[in-house]
N, C-alpha and C positions, 0 to 999 in steps of 0.2 A: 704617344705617351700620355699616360693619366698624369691631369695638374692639377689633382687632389694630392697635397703633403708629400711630392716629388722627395724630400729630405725630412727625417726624423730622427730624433735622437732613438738610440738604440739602449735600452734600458735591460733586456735580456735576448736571447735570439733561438729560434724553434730551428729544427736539424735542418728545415729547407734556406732557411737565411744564413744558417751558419753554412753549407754547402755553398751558396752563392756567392759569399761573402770570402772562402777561402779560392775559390776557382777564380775571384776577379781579383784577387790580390798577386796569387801565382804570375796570371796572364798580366797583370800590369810588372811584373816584377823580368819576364821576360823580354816584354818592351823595352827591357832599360830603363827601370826604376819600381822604388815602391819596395820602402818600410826598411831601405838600410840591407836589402838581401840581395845579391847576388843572382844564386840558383833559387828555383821554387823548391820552395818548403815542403808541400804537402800537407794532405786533410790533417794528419792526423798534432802536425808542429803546430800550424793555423788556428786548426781549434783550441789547443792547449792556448796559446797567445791568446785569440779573442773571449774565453771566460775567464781567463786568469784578468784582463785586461778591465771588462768591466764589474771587476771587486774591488780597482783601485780606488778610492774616491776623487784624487787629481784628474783623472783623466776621464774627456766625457767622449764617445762615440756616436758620429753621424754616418750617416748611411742615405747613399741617393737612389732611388730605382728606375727603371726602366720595365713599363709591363708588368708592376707590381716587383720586378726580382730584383735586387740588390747588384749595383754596377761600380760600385766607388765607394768611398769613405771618406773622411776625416775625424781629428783627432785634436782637440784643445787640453790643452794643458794646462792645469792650474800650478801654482806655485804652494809648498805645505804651509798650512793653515797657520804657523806661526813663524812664518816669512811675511814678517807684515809692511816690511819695504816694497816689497812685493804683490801686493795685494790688489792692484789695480792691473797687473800685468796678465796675461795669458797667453800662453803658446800656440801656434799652428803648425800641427804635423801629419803626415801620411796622406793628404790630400787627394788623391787620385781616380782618376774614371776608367776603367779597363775598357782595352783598346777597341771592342767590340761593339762600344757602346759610346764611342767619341763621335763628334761633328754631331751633337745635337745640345749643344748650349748647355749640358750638364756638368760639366765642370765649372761655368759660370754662377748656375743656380745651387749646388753644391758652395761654392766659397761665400755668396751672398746671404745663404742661410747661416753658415758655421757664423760670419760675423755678425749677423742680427741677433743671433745666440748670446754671443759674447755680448752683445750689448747691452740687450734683456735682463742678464746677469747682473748688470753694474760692470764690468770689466772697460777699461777706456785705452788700453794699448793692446795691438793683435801684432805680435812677432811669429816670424817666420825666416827659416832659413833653408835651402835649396843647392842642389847640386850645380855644378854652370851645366851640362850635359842635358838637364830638362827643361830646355829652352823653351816648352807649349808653357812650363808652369810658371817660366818666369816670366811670358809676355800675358800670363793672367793675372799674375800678381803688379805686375804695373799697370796693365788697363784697369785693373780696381783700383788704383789711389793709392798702391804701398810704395814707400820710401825706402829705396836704396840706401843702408848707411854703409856698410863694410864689406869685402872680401877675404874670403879665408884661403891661402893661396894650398895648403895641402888639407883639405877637406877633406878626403878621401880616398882610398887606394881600390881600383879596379885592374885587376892584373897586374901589368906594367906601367899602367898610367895613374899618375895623379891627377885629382881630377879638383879645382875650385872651386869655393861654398859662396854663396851669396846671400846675405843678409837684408831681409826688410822689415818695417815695421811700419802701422796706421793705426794713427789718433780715430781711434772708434768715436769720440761725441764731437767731429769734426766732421762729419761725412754719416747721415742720419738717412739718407734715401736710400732706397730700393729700386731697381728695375723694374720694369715691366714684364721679362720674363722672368723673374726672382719673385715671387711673389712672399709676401714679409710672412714668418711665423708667429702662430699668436702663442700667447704667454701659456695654454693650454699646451702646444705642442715641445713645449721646451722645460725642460726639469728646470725649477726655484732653483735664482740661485742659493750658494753657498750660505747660508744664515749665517749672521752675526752669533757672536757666542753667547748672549743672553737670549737666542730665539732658536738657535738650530736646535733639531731632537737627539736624542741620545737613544740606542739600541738597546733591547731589555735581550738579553741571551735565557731563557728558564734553562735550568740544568737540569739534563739526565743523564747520573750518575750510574754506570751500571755495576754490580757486583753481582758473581752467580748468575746472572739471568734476569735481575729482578732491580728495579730503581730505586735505591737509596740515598742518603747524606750521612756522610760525617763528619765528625766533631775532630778538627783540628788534624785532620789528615789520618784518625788513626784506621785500622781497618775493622778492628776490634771492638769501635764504639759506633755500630753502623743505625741505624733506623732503615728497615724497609717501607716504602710507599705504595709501591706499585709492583704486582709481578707478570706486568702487561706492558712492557716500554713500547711497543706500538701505541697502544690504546693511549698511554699518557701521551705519549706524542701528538697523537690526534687530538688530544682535549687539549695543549697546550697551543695548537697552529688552530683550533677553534674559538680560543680565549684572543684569537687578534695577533699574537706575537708570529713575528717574521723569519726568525731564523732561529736554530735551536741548536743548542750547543750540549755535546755527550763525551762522555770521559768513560774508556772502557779501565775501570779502576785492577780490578785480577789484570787485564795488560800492561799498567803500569808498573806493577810490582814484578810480573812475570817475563816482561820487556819484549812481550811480543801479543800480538792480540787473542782474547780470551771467550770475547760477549759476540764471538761472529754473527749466530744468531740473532741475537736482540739488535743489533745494528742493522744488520740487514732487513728485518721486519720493521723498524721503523722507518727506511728509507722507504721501504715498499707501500708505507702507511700514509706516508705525508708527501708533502711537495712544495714545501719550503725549503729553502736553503741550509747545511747543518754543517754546524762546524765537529772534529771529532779527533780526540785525543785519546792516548793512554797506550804504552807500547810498541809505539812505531820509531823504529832504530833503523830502518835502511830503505834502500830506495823502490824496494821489490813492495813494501809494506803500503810506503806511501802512494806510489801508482796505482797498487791495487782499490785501494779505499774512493781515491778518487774518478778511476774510473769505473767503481761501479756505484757511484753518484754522488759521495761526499762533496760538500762543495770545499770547504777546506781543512787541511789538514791541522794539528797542534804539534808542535814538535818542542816537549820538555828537558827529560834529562839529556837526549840525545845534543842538543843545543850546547851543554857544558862538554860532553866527555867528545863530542865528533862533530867541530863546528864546520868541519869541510862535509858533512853530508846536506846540514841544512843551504850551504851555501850552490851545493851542485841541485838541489831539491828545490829551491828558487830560480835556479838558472830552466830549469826542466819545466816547473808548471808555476810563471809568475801568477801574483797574485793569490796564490792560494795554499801558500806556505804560512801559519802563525806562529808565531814562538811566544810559548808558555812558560813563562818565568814566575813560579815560585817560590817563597823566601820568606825567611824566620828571624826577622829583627833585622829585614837587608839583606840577611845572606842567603844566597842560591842554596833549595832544596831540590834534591835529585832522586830517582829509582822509590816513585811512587810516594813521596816526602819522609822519606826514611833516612836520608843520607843529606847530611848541610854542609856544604861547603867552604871554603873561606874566598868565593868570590860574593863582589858586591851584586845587587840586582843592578845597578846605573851600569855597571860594566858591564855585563851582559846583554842587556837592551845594547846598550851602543855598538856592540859586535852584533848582534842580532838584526838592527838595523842597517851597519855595514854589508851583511850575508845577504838583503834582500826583503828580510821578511815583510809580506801585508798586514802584518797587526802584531801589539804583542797583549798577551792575557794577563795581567798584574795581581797574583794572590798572597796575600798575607797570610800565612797556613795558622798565626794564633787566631787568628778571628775567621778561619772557613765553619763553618756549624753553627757557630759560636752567636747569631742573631744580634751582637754589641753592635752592628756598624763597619764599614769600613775603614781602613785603614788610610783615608784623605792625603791627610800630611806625605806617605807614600809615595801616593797616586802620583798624586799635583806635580810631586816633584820629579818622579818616574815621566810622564806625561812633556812636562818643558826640558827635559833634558834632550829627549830624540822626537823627530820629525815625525815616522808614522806612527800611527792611529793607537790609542793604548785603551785595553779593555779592564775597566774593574772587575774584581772578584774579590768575595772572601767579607763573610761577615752583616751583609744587609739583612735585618729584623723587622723593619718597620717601614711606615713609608714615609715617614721624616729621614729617613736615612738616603731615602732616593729623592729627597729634595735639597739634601747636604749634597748630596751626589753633583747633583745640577745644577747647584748652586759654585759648586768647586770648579763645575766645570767652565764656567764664567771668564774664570783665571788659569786656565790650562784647556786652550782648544783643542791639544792632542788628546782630550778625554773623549770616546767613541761610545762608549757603552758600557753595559753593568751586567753581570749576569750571578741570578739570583738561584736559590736555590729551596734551602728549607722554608725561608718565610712564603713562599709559593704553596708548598706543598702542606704545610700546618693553617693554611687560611690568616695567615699574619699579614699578609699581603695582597689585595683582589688584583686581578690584571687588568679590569680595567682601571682601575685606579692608577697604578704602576703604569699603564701607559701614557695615560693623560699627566701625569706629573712630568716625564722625562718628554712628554713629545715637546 
């Protein structure tokens, strides 16, 4: 075995890590254990799990190899960013070495890195909880220094049998060494941790908005008061993923009104252009819609009016591809705007997030439709309060002109850690805004 970087954090994964990665989950799941499943899943549940998995930002994936290929994983769990009781705590799950690939001290060097991780972090408790039935992993978790506190006496059902959970935990800044066959990870090898709220970055989303074929904005949702920019949404795509920005976010606008998608074309050309990750909304009402999009590369989906009138789809559409479900709530003085922002509601936006977040969803997109075009600024007051009310990740929209506005942005975000990002639109496109400007303010 190479004992160059034996364990890495897993940041995204190429079709052969993902193949090795679902083949050694199956076969440990076979073994009698691993990840809560029963029967094996297969490539195609596996994969959906592991990209949905890492879009969540709680959750961080290691991965140990053998021979360069991927034989195990693990899995820390942070607690949401405005769980600040919680804030020193992190979780240990899915830990496991497929069976083909045990008696060679990698499950050891696996759990040694996951905690020097954790430690690197600032995190100073590592809990852990475990079936009684996987006795290899509980005499590894006691040869490392964790503490038995409790028993869960119906932890689990396995056919006919119940089966008991056993709980541990370790004081990470009590226990600071490393093995000889653990060899320590340096701060290179392990994602920053989690930044403080006046340091972490916030995600610029550029919008491409598409109408006819052709990328536009408009003013205040209407369709009628469009500006064209581009009638090349590859080509602008590609100038946007060249200006530095990470992910790009598109609204196919004729599908939101039409309630099913319109701009096949132009999406599909821009996936084929870039190779960034893209988030993409506008018309998508059912699950045939949503599959599609995302298996032919979307990385995640937006799910707007849908969310109000069939919130049992978004919820079966989270169960089917975690992580990569967002729910798009926009709203006109608070209140839910529906079928392309045509239609306002008499729900509030806080109720909706809160069902939204109940359903599952990875993010939600926060737009004040008075101020989309509209270059006044955001809608803060909103946000902030959109933002501390639900646990996941909330994305601004609607209104940024200037780049004082994306430093109010950052500035807000100070006091609401649920704020993730912003995504801008016309001030990009009028030259109101440089990107690299805009990046250096929010990073």
């Amino acid at each position: 075995m190479s004992r160059k970087k034996p364990v890495q954090r897993i940041l995204q994964l190429d079709e052969d890590d993902l193949h090795a990665l679902c083949e050694a989950v199956d076969a440990a799941i076979l073994d009698g254990g691993g990840f809560g499943w029963i029967q094996p899943q297969g490539r195609q549940v596996l994969s959906r799990y592991f990209k949905g998995l890492l879009l969540v930002p709680e959750r961080m994936l290691f991965a140990v190899r053998l021979d360069g290929m991927i034989v195990g994983c693990a899995q820390l769990v942070r607690a949401p960013r405005n769980n600040e009781a919680q804030a020193m705590c992190v979780t240990l799950m899915h830990l496991f070495v497929a069976p083909y690939a045990r008696k060679q001290g990698l499950g050891t060097i696996l759990l040694h890195e996951v905690e020097n991780a954790a430690r690197s972090m600032g995190y100073r408790v590592l809990n852990v909880d475990v079936p009684e039935t996987q006795t290899a992993a509980i005499d590894l978790f006691r040869k490392a220094g964790f503490d038995q506190w409790g028993t869960h006496p119906h932890y689990a059902r396995i056919g006919d049998q119940t089966v008991s959970g056993l709980f541990f935990t370790k004081l990470l800044d009590n226990d600071r060494s490393t093995t000889a066959e653990a060899p320590r990870m340096t701060q290179a090898d392990v994602a920053p941790a989690e930044p403080t709220s006046s340091t972490r970055s916030l995600t610029l989303y550029p919008a491409i908005d598409l109408k006819d074929g052709a990328c536009v904005r408009l003013r205040r949702g209407e369709m009628d008061d469009a500006t064209i920019y581009s009638d090349d949404p590859a080509a602008q795509a590609r100038a946007w993923c060249d200006a530095g920005f990470k992910w790009l976010h598109a609204v196919d606008l004729n599908g939101a009104f039409a309630g099913q998608s319109a701009n096949v074309p132009a999406v599909r050309a821009i996936l084929e252009a870039t190779t960034v990750p893209m988030q993409l909304g506008g018309g998508l009402r059912d699950m045939k819609a949503i599959a599609s999009w995302l298996e032919a590369g979307v990385t995640r989906v937006i799910l707007g009016s849908v969310a109000v009138k069939n919130p049992a789809l978004v919820r079966e559409a989270c169960r089917a591809f975690p992580g990569r479900i967002v729910a798009g709530i926009d709203a006109r003085s608070g209140h839910v705007a529906t079928e392309g922002w045509a239609e306002v509601s008499d729900m509030q936006a806080t109720e909706l997030a809160l069902r939204m977040q109940e359903a599952g969803v990875a993010a939600i997109i926060f737009t004040e439709i008075s101020r989309d075009g509209m270059l006044e600024g955001l809608d803060l007051e909103q946000t902030v309060a959109l933002a501390n009310t639900v646990t996941v990740p909330v994305i601004a929209s609607g209104g940024v002109g200037n780049i004082e506005h994306l430093a109010a942005l950052r500035k807000a975000a100070d006091h609401a850690p649920g704020i993730e990002g912003v995504i801008v639109g016309r001030a990009l496109y009028d030259g109101r805004v440089s990107p690299a400007e805009a990046l250096k303010v929010l990073a």
